[in-house]
N, C-alpha and C positions, 0 to 999 in steps of 0.2 A: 332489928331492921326497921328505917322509917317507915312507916306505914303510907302508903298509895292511894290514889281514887281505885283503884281498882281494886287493892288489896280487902278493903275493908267489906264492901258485898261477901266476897272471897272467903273469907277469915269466920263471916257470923253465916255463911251457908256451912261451912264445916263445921260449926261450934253447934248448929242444930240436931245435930247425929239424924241427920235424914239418911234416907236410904239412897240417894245421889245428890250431891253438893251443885253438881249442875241445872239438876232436875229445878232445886231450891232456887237456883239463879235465874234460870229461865221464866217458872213462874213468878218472879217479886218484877222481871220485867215488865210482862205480859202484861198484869195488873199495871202499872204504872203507866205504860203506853195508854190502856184505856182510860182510866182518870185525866190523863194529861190529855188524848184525840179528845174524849166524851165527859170529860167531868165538869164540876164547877166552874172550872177557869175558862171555860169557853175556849180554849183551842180552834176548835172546831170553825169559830167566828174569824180567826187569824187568816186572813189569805194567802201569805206564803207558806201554813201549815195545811191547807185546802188545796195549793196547787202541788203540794208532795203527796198529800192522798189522794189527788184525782191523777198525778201520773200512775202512779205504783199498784192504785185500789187493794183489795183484801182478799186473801184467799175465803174460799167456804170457811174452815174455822171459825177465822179470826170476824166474821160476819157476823157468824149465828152467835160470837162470844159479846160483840157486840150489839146484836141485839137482846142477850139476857141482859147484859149492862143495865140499860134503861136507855133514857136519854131520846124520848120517840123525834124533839126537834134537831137534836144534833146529829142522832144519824138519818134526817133526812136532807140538812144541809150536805151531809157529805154526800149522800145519793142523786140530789139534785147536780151540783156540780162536775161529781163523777160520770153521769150519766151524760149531761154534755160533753163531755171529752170524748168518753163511748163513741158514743153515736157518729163524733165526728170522725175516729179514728175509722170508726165499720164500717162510713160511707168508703173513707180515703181505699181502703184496703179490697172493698169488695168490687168500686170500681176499676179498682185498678187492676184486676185479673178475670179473665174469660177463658171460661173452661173448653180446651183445645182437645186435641186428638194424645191417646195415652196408648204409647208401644204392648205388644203384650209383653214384654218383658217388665216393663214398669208395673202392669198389674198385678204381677205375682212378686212382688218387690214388698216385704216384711215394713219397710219404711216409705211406702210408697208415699201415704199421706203426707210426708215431713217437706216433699217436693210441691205442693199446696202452701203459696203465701196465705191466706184467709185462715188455713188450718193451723200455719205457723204463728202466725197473729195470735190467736186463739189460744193457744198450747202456752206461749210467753204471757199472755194475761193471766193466765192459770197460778201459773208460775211466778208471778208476783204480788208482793203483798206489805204494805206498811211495815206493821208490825213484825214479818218474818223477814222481812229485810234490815230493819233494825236491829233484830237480837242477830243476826248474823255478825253484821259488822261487828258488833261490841262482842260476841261470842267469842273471836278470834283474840283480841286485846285481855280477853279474861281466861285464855289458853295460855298466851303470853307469860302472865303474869303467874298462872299456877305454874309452872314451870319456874321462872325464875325462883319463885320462895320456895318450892320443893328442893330446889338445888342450894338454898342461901339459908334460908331459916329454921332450924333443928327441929322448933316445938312444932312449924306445923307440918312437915316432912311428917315426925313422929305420932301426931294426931290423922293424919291420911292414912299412914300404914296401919293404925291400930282401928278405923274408923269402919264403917259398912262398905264403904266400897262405892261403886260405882251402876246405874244401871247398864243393862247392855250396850247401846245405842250411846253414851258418853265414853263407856271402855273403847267401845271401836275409834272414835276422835282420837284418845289420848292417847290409842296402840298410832294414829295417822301422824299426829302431830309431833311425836316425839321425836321419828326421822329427821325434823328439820328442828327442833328446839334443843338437843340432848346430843352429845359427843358417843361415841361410839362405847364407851365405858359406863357412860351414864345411862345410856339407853338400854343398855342389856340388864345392866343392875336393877333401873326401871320396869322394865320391862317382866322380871323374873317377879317380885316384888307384887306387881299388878295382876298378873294370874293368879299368882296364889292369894291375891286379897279376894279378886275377885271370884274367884273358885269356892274360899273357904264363905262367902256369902248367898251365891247363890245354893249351896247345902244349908247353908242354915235356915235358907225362903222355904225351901224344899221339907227342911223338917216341919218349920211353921204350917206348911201347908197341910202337908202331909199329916199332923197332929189334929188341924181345923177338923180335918175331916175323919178322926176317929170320934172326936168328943161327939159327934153326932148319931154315934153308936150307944143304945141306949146304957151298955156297961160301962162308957163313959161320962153319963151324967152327971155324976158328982165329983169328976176327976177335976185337977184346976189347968185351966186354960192355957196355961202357961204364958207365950209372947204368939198367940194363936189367931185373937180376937177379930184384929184387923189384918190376916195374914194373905187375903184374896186382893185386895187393895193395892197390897206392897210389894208379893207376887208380881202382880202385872206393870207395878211399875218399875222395879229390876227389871224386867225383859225390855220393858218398850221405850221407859221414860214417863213422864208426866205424874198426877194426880187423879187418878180415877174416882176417889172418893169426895176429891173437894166439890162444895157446895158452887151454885152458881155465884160470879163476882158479880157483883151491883153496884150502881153508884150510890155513892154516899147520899142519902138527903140534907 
């Protein structure tokens, strides 16, 4: 199969034998957005790359990841700028609503808040962010494309089903996705395929774990570790996603 822009990310996250191929994608983004907003090249100095991060701004995350970055002038160019747009949006928003008279019915309303433009405001800035609106869009396009070579290309079908699997939080995607990528023959075959990958993986997190913490048993002191070492790490990121262990990312000097 010709090889794709998409395919090749794709191909060397599977060929890392991580414990989620997505997990691998997601971070090699993350990292690359910050170099590209805060790195060397000055992005940051780009105007049309300054008025997409002053619409969208950054979740908490992706903030405090940019603040371990480095980069103390570049993320205050983006703060300066950002915070003017702020400010203007919070006047637009806050004068444009005066707090009226509230039914008792609406006080005991679970979503009462959501009826609060200010609080709605508010809630959508939360809700948006650079960086996690980025790996979104591209997120989909690299769903895409794992589907198609699962269904087209033998070796890496056969590398997926022999490989660790998936973490939690990317299995749920690919159980969502498949409804609309996969014919009804393909989807159940998939489908059956994916449980039992992901099944026979998280027993084996399970033994990992489960081992870590006998060698801590003094009659286990001299036993061997087996695949133990880092088993708390990889545990947590089967269930959740990400890299708990990785160090902080910095900019390059």
């Amino acid at each position: 199969m010709k090889e794709q822009l998409y395919m090749i990310p794709l191909n060397d996250a599977v060929n890392a034998n991580d414990e989620c191929p997505f997990c691998h994608i997601e971070r090699q983004i993350e990292q690359d957005l910050l170099d590209f907003v805060l790195g060397s090249g000055s992005s940051y100095m780009e105007s049309d790359i300054r008025e997409h991060t002053d619409k969208e701004g950054f979740c908490r995350t992706h903030f405090k990841k940019m603040f371990d970055y480095g980069n103390t002038l570049g993320n205050g160019w983006i703060l300066k700028t950002h915070y003017k747009r702020m400010i203007e949006e919070f006047d637009k928003q806050t004068k444009s609503y005066a707090p009226g008279r509230i039914s008792l019915k609406d006080k005991f309303r679970k979503d009462a808040s959501s009826a609060n433009p200010v609080s709605a405001w508010v809630t959508a800035k939360e809700d948006s962010c650079y960086i996690c609106n980025y790996y979104k869009e591209h997120y989909e396009r690299y769903l895409d494309t794992f589907f198609m070579m699962y269904k087209k290309d033998a070796d890496f079908r056969s590398r997926i089903e022999n490989g660790k699997g998936f973490c939690l939080t990317h299995f749920g995607d690919l159980c969502n996705a498949m409804d609309t990528k996969l014919s009804d023959k393909e989807r159940s075959d998939f489908y059956d395929m994916l449980v039992k990958l992901t099944r026979d993986n998280l027993d084996r997190l399970y033994e990992d774990v489960a081992w870590l913490i006998e060698k801590f048993d003094y009659l286990n002191k001299d036993a061997d570790w087996k695949n133990s070492r880092d088993a708390v790490q990889r545990g947590m990121q089967k269930l959740k996603g990400g890299y708990p262990a990785d160090p902080v990312y910095k900019m390059s000097k």
